[in-house]
OpenMM code with the backbone's topology and positions (N, CA, C; nanometers):
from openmm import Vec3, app, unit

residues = "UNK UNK UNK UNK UNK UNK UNK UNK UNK UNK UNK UNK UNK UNK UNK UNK UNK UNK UNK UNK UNK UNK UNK UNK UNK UNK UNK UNK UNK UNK UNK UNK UNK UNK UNK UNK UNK UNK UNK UNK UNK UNK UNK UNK UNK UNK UNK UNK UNK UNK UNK UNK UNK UNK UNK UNK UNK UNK UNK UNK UNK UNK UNK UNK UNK UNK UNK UNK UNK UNK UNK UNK UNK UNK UNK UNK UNK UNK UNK UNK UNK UNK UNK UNK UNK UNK UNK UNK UNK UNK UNK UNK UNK UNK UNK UNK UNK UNK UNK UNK UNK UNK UNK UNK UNK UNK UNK UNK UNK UNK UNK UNK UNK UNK UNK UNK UNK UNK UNK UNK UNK UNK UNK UNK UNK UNK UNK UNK UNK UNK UNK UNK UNK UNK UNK UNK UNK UNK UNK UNK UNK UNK UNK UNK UNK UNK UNK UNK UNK UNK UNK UNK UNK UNK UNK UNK UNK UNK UNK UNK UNK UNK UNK UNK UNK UNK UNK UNK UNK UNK UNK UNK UNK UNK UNK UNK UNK UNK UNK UNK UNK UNK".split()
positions = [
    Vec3(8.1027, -3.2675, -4.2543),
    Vec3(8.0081, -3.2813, -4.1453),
    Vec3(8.0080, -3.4246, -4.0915),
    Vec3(8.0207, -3.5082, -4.1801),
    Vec3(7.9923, -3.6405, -4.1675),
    Vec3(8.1397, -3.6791, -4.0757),
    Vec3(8.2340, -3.6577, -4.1213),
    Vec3(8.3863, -3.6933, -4.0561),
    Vec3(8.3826, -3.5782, -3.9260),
    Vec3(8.3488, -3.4803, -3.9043),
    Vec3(8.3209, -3.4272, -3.7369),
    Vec3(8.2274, -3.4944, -3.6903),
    Vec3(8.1127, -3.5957, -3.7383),
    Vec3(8.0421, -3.6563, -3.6240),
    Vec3(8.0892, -3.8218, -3.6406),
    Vec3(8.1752, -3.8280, -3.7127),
    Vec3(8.1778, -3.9665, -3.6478),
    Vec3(8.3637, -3.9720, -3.5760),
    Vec3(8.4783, -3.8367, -3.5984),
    Vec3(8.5288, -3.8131, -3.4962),
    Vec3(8.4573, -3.7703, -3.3081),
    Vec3(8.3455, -3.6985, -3.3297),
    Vec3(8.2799, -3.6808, -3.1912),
    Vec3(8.2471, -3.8147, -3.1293),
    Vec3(8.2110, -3.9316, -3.2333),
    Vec3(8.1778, -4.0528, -3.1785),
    Vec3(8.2850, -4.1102, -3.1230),
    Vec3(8.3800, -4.0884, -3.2134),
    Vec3(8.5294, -4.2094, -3.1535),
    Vec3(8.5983, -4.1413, -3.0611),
    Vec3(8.5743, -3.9937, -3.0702),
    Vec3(8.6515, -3.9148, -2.8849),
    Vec3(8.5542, -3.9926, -2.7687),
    Vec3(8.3975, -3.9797, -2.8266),
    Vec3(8.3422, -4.0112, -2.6716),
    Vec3(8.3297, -4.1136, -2.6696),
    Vec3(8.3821, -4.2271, -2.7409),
    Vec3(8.3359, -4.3779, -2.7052),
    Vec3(8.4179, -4.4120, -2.6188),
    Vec3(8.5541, -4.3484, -2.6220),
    Vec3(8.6604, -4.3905, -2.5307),
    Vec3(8.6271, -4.3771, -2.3660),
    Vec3(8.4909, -4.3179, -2.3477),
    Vec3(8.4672, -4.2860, -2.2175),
    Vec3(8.3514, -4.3620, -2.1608),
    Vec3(8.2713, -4.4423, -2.2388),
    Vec3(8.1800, -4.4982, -2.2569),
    Vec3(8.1831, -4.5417, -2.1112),
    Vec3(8.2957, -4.6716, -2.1496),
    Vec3(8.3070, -4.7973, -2.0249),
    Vec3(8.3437, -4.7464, -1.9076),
    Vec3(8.4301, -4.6192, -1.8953),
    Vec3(8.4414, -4.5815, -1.7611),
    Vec3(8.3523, -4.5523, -1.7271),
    Vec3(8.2546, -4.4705, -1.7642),
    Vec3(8.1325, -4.3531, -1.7409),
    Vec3(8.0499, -4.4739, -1.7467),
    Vec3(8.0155, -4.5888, -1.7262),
    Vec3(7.9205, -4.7115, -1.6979),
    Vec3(7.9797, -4.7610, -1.5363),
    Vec3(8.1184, -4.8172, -1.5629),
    Vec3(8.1783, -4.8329, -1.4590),
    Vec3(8.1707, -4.7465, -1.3450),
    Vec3(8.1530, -4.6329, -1.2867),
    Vec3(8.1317, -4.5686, -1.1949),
    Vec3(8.0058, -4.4790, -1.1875),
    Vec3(7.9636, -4.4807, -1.3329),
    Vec3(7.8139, -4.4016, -1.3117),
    Vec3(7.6894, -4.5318, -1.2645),
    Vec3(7.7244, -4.6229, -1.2826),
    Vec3(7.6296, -4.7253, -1.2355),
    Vec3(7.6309, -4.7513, -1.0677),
    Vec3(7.6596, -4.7819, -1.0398),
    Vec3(7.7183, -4.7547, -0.8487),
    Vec3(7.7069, -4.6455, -0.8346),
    Vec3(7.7151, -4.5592, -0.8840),
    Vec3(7.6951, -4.3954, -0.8119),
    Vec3(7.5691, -4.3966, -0.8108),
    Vec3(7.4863, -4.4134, -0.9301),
    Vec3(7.3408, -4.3764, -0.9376),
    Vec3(7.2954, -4.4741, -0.8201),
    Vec3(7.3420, -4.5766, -0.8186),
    Vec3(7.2242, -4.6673, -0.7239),
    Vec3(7.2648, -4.6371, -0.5775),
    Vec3(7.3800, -4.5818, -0.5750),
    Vec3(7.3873, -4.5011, -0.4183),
    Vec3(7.3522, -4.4079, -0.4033),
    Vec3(7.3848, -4.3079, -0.5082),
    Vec3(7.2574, -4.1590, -0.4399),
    Vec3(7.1260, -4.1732, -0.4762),
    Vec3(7.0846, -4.2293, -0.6030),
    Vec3(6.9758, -4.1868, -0.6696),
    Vec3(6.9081, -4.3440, -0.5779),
    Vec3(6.9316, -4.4520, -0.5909),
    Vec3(6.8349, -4.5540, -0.5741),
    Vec3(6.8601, -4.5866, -0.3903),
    Vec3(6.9277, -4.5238, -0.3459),
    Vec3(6.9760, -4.5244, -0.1960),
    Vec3(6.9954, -4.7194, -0.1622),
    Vec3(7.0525, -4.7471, -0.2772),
    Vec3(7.1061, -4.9233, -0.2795),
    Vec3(7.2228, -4.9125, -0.1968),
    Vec3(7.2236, -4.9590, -0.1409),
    Vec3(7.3898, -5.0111, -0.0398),
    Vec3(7.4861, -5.1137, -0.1605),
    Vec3(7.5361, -5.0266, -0.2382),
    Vec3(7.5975, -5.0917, -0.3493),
    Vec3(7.7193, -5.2141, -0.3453),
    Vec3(7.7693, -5.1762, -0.2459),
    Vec3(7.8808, -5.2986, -0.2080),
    Vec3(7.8441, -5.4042, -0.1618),
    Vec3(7.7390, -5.4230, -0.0349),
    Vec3(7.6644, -5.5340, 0.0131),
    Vec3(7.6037, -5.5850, -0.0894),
    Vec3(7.5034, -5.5718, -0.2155),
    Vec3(7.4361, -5.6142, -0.2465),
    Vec3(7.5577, -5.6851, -0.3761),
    Vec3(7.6508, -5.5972, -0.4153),
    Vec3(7.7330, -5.6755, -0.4671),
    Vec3(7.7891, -5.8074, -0.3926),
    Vec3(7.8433, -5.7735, -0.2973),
    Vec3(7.9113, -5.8843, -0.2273),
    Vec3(7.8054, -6.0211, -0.2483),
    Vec3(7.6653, -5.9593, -0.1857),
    Vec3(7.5629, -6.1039, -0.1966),
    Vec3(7.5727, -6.1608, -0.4154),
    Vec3(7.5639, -6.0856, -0.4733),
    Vec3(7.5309, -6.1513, -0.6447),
    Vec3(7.6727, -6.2244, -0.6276),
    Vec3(7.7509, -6.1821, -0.5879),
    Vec3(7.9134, -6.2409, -0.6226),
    Vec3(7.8963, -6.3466, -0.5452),
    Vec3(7.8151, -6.3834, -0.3816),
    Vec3(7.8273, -6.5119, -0.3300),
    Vec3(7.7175, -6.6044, -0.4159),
    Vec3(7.6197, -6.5654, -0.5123),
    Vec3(7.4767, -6.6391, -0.5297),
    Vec3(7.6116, -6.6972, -0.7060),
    Vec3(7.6406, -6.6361, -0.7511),
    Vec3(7.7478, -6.6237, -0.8798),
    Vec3(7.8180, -6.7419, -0.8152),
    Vec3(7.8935, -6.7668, -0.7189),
    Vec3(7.9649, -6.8583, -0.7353),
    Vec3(7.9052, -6.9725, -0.6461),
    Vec3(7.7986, -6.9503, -0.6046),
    Vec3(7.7321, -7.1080, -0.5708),
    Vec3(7.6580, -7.1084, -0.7155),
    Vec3(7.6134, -7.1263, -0.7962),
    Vec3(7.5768, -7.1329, -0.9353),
    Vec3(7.7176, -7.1952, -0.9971),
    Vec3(7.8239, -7.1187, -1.0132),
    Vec3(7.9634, -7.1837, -1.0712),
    Vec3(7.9871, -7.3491, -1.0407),
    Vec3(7.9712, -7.3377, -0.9029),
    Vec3(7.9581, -7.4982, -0.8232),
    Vec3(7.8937, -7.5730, -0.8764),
    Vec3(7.7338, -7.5143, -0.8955),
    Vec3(7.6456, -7.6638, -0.9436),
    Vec3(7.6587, -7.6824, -1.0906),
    Vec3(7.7161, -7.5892, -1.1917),
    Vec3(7.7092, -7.5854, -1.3322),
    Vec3(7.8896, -7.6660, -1.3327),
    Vec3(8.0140, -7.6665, -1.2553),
    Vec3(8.0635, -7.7528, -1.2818),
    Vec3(8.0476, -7.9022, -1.3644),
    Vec3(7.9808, -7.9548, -1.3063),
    Vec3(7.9879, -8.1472, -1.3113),
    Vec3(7.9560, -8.1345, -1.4833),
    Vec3(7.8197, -8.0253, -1.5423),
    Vec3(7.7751, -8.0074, -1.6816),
    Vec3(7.9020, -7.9608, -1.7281),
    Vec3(7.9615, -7.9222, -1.7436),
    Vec3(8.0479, -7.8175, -1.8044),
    Vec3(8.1905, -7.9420, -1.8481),
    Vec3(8.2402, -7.9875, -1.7192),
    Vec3(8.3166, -8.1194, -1.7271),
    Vec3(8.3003, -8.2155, -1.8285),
    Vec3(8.1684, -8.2772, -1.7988),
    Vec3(8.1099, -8.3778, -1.8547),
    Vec3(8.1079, -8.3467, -2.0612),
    Vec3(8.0367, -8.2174, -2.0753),
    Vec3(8.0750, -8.1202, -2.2087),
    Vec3(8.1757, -8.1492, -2.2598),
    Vec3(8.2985, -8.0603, -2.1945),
    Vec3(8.4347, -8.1012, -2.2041),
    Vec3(8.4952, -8.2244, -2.3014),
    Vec3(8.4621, -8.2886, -2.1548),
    Vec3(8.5108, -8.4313, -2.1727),
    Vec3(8.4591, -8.4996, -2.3492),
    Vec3(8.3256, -8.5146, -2.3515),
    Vec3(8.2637, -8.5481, -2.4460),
    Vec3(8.3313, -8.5010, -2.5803),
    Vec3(8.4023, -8.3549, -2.5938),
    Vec3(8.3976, -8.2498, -2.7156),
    Vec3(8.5539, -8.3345, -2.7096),
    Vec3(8.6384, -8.3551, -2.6261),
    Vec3(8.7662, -8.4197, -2.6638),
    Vec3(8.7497, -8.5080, -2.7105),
    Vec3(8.6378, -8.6329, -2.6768),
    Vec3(8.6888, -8.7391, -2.6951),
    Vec3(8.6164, -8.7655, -2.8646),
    Vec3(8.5224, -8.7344, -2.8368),
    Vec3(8.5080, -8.6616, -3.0412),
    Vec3(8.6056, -8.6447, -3.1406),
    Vec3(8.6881, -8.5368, -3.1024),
    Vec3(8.7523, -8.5326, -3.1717),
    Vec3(8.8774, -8.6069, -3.1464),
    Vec3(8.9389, -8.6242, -3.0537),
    Vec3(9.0604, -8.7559, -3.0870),
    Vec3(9.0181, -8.9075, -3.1032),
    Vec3(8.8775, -8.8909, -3.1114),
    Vec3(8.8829, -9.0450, -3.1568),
    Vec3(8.8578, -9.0886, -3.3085),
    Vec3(8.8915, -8.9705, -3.3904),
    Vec3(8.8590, -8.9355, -3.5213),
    Vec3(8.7575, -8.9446, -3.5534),
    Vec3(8.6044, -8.9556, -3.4979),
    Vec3(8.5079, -8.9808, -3.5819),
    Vec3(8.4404, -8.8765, -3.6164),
    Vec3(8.5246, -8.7288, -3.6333),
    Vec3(8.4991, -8.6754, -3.7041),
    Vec3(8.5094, -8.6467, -3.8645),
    Vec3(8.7031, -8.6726, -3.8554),
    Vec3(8.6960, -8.7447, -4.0079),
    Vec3(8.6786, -8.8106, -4.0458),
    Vec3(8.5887, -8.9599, -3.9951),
    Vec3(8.4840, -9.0553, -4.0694),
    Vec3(8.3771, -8.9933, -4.1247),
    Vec3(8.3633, -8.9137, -4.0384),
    Vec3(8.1995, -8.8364, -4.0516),
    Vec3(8.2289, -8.7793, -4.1532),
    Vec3(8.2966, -8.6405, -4.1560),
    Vec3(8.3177, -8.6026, -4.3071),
    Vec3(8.3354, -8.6768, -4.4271),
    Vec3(8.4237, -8.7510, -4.4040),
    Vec3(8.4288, -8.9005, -4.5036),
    Vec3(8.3537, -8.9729, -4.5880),
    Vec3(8.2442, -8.9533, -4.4555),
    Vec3(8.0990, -8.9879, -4.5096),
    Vec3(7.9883, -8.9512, -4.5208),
    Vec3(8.0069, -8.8541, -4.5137),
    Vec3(7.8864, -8.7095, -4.5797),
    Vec3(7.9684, -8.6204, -4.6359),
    Vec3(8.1202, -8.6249, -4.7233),
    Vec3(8.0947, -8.5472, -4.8196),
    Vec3(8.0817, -8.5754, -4.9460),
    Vec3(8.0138, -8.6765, -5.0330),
    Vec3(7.9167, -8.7331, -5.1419),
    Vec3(7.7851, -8.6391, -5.1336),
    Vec3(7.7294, -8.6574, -4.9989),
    Vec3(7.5767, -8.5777, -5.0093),
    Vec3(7.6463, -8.4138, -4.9717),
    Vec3(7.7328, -8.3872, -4.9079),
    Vec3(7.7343, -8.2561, -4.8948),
    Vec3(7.7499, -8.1489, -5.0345),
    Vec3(7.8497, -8.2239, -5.1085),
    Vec3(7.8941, -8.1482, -5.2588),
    Vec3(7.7233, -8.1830, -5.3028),
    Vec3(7.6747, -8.2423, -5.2964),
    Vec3(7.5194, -8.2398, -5.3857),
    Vec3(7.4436, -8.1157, -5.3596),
    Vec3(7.4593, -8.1427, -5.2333),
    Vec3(7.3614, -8.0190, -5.1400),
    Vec3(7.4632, -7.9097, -5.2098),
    Vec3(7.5681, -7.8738, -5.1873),
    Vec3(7.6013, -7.7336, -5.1979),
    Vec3(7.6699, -7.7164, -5.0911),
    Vec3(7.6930, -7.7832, -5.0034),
    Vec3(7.7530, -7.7630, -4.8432),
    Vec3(7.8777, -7.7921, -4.8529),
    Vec3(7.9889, -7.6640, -4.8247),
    Vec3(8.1363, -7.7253, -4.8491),
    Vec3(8.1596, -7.8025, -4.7468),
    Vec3(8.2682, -7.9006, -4.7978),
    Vec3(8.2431, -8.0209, -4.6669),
    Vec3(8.3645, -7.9889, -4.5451),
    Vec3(8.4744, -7.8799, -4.6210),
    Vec3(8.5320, -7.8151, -4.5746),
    Vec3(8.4972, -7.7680, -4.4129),
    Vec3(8.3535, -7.7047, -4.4607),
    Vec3(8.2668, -7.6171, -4.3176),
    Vec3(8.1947, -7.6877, -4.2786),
    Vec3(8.1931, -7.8210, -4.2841),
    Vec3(8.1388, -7.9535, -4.1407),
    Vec3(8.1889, -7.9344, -4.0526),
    Vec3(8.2876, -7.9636, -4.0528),
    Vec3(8.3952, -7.9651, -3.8677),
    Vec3(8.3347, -7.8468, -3.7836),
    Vec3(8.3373, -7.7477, -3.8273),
    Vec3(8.2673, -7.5882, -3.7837),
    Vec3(8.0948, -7.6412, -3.7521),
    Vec3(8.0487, -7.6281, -3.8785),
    Vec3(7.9021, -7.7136, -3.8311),
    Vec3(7.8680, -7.7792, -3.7007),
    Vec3(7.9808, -7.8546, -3.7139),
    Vec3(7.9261, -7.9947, -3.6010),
    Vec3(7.9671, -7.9141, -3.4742),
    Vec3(8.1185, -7.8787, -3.5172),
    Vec3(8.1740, -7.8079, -3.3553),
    Vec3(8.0798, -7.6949, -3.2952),
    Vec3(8.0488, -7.6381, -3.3725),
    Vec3(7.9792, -7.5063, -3.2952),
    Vec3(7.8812, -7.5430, -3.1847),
    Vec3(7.7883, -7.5994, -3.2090),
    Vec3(7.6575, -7.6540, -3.0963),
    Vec3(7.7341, -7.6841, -2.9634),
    Vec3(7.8382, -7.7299, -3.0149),
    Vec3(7.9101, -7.8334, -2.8538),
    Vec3(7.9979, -7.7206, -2.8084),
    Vec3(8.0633, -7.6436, -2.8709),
    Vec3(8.2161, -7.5810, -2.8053),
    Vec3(8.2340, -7.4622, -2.9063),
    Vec3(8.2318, -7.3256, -2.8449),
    Vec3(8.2748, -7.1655, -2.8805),
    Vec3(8.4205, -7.1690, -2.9160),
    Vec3(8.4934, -7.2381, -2.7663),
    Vec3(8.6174, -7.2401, -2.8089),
    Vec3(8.7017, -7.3151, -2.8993),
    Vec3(8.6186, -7.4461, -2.9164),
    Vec3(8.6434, -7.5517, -3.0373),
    Vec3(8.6129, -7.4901, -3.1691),
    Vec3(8.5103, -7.4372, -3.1529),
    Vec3(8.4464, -7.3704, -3.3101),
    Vec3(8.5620, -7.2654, -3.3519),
    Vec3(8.5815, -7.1763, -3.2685),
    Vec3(8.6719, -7.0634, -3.2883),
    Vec3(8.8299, -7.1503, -3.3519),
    Vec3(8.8795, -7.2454, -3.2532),
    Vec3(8.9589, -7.3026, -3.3425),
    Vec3(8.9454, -7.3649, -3.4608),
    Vec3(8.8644, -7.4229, -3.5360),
    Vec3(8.8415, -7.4631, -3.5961),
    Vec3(8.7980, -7.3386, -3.7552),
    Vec3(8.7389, -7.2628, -3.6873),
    Vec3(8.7673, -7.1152, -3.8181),
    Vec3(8.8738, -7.0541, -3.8069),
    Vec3(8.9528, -7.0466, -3.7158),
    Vec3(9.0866, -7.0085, -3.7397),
    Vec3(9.1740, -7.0728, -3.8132),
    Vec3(9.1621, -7.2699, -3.7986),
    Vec3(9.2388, -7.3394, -3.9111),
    Vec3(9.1913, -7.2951, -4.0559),
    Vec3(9.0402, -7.2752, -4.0927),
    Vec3(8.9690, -7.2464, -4.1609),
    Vec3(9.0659, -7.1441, -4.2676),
    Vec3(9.0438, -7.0253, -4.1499),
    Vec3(9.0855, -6.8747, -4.2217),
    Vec3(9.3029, -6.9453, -4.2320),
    Vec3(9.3263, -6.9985, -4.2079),
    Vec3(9.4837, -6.9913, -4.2182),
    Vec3(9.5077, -7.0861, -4.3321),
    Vec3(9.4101, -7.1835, -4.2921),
    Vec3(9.4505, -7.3007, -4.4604),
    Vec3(9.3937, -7.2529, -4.5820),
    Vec3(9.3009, -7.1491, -4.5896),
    Vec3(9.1888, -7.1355, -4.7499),
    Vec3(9.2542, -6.9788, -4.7515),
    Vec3(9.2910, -6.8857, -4.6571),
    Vec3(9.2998, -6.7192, -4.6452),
    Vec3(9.1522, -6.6538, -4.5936),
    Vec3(9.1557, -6.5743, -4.5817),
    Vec3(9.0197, -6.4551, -4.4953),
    Vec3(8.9098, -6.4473, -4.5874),
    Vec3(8.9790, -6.4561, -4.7327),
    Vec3(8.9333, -6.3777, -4.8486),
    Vec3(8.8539, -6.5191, -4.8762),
    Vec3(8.8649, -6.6364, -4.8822),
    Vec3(8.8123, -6.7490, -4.9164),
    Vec3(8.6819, -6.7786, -4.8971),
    Vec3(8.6217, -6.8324, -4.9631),
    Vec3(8.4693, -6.8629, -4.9604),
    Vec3(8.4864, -6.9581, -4.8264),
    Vec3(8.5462, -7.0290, -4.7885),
    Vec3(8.5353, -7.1240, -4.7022),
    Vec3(8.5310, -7.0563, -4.5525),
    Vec3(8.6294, -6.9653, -4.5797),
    Vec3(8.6670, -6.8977, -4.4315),
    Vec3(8.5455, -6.7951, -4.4199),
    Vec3(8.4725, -6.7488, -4.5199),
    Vec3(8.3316, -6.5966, -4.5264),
    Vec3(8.2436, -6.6900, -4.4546),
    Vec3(8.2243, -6.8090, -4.5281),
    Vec3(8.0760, -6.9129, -4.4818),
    Vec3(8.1334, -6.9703, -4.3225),
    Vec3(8.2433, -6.9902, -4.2627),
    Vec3(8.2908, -7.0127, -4.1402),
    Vec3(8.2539, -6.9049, -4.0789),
    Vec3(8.2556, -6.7816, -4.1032),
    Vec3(8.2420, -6.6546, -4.0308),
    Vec3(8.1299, -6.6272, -4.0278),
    Vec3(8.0488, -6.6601, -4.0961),
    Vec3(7.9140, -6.6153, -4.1059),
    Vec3(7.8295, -6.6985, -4.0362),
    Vec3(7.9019, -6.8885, -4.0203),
    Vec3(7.7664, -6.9476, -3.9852),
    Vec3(7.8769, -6.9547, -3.8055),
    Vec3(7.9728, -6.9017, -3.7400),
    Vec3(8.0262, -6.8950, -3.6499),
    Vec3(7.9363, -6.7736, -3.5418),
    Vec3(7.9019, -6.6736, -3.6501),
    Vec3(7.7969, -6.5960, -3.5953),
    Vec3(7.7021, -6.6138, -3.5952),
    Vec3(7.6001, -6.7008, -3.6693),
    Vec3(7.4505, -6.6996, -3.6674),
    Vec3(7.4165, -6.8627, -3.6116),
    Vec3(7.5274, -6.9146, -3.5513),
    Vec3(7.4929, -7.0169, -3.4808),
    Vec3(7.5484, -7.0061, -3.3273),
    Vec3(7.5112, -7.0906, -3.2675),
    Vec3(7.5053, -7.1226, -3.1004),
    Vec3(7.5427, -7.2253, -3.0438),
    Vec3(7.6389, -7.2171, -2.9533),
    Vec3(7.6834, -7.2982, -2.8377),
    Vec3(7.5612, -7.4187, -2.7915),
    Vec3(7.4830, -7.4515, -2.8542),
    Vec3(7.3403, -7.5233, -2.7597),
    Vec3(7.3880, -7.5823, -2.6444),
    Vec3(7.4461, -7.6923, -2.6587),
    Vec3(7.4932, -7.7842, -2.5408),
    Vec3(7.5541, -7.7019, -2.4609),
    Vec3(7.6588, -7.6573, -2.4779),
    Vec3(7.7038, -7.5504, -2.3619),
    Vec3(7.6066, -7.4364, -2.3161),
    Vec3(7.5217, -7.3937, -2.3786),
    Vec3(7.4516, -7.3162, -2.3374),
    Vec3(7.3567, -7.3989, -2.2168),
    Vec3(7.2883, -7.4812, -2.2831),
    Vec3(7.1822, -7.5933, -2.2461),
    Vec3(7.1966, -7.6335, -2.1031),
    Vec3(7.3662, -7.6810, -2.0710),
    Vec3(7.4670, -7.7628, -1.9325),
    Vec3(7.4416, -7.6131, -1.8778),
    Vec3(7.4829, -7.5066, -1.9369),
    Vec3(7.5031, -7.3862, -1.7767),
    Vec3(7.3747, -7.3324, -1.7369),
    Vec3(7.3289, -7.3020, -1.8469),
    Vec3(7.1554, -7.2587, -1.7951),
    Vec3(7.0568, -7.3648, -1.7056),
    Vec3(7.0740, -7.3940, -1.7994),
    Vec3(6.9444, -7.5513, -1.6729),
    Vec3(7.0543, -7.6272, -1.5956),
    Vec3(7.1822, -7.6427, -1.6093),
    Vec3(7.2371, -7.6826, -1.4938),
    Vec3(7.2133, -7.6163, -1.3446),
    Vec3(7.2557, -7.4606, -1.3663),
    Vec3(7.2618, -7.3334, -1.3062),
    Vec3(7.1536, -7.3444, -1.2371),
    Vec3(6.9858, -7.3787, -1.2572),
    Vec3(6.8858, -7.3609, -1.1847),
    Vec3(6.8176, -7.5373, -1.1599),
    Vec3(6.9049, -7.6412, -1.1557),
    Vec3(6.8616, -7.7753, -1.1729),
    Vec3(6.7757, -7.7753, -1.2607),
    Vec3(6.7378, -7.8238, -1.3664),
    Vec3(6.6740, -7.8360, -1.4633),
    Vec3(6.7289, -7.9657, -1.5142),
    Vec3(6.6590, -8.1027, -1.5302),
    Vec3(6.7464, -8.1663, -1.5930),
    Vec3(6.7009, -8.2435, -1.6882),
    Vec3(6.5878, -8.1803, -1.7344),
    Vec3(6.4951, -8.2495, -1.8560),
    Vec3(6.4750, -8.1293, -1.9201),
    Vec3(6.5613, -8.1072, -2.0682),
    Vec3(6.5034, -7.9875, -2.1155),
    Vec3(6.4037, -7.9950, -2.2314),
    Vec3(6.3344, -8.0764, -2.2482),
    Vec3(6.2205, -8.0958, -2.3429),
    Vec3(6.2748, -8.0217, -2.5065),
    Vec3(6.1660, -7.9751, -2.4992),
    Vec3(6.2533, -7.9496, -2.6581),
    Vec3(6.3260, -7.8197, -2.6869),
    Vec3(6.3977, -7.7789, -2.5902),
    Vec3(6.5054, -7.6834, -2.5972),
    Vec3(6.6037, -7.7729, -2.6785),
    Vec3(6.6255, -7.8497, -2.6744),
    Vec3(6.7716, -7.9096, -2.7569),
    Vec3(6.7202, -7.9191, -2.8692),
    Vec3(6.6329, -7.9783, -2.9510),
    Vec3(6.5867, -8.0083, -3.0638),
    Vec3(6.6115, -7.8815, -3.1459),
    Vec3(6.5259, -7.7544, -3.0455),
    Vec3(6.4672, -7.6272, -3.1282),
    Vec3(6.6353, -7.5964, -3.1462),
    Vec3(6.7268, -7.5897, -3.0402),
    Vec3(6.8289, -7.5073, -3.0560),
    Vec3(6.9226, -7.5481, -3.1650),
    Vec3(6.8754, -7.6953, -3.1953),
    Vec3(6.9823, -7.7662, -3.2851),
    Vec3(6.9690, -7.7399, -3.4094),
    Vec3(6.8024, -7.7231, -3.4373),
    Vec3(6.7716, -7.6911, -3.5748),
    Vec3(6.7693, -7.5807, -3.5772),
    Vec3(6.7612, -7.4719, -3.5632),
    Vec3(6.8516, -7.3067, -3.5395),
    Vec3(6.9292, -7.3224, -3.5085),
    Vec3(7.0466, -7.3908, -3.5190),
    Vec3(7.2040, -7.3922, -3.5639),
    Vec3(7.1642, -7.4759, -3.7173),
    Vec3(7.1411, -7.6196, -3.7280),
    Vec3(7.1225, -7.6180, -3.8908),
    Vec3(7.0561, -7.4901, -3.9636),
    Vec3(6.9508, -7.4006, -3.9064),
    Vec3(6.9622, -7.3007, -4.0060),
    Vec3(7.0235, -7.2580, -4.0257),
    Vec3(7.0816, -7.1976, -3.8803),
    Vec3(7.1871, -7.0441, -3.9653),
    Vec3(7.2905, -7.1571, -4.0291),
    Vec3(7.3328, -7.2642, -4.0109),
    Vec3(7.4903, -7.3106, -4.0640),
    Vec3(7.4378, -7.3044, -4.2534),
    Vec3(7.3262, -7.3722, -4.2720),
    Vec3(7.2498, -7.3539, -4.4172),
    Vec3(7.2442, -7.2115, -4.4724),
    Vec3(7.1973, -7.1561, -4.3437),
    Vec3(7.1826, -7.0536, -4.4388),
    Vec3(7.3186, -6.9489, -4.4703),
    Vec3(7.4098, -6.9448, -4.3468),
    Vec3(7.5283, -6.8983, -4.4314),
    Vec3(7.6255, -6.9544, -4.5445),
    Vec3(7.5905, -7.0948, -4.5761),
    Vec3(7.6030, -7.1537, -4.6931),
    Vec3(7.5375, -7.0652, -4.7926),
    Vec3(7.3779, -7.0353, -4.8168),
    Vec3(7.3312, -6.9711, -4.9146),
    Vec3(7.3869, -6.8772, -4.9051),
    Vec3(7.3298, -6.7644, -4.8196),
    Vec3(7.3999, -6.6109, -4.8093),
    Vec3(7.5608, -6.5837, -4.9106),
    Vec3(7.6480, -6.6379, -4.8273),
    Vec3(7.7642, -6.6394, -4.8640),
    Vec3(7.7897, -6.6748, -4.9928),
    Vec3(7.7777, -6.7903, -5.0288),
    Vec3(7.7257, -6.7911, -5.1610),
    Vec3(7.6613, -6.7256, -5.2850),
    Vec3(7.5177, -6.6590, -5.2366),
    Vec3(7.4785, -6.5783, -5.3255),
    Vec3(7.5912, -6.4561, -5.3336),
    Vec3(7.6111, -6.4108, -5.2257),
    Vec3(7.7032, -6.2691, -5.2181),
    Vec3(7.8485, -6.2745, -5.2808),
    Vec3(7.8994, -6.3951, -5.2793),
    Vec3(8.0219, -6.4012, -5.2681),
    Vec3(8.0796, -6.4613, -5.3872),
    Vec3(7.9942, -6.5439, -5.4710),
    Vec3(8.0600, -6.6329, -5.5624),
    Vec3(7.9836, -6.5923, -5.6832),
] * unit.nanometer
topology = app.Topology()
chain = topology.addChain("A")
for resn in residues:
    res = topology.addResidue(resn, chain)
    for name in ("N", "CA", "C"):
        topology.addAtom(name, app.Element.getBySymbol(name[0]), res)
């Protein structure tokens, strides 16, 4: 019973995205009598005047997340917090990830991929990369497109809160992983 309903699931999932893709525009043309193309055309012109003003943030991001890391002071940094990190319990291994994540998705992602290729998948190092890769957040990049996007340019304590919810989850997939894993 159990293997006929979760084959019924994987026949109809395959139809999911189409049946969104054209049942969404259909409904809002017969059912909501929306002029579906015009009103697209306008989100797609308001979408890329938004793209425009979130440029200069996004650059500036960028720029910053390179020059971080080729100016090595990231491996100073590790250098010099991993004495207190082995105390804490924090592999010092999963700093670089730590630090990268807040600033850069696509930095972070590289950075658990060196992760998972130098330790293996199976490795405590690469589980706690995966775990705190998911339960943490882009802040700064988030921070530059959102309040860039609507001028905002004092975000009070959005950065603080977002930073210390990334030290949680990065802590806490230290514990988690840990308890579960070792």
């Amino acid at each position: 019973m159990v293997d006929t309903f979760v084959a019924i699931l994987n026949e109809g999932s395959k139809y999911i995205i189409p049946f969104l893709i054209g049942g969404i525009p259909l409904y809002g043309l017969w059912v909501k009598k929306v002029k579906v193309y015009e009103v697209f055309v306008e989100g797609a012109k308001d979408g890329f005047t938004i793209a425009v003003r979130i440029i200069p943030y996004l650059v500036a991001i960028l720029v910053a997340i390179g020059m971080f890391r080729a100016s090595g002071a990231l491996d100073l940094l590790l250098q010099g917090l991993s004495p207190l990190l082995n105390w804490i319990g924090f592999p010092p291994e999963n700093l670089p990830l730590a630090l990268m994540r807040p600033l850069s998705g696509s930095g972070s992602l590289g950075l658990l991929t060196d992760l998972i290729n130098e330790h293996g998948a199976d490795s405590i190092f690469a589980k706690i990369g995966a775990t705190m890769f998911g339960s943490t957040e882009t802040t700064f990049y988030v921070l530059a497109v959102y309040f860039g996007s609507v001028g905002i340019k004092r975000t009070r304590h959005a950065l603080p809160a977002g930073l210390l919810a990334d030290a949680a989850g990065a802590l806490a997939a230290v514990f988690i992983c840990k308890l579960l894993f070792t």
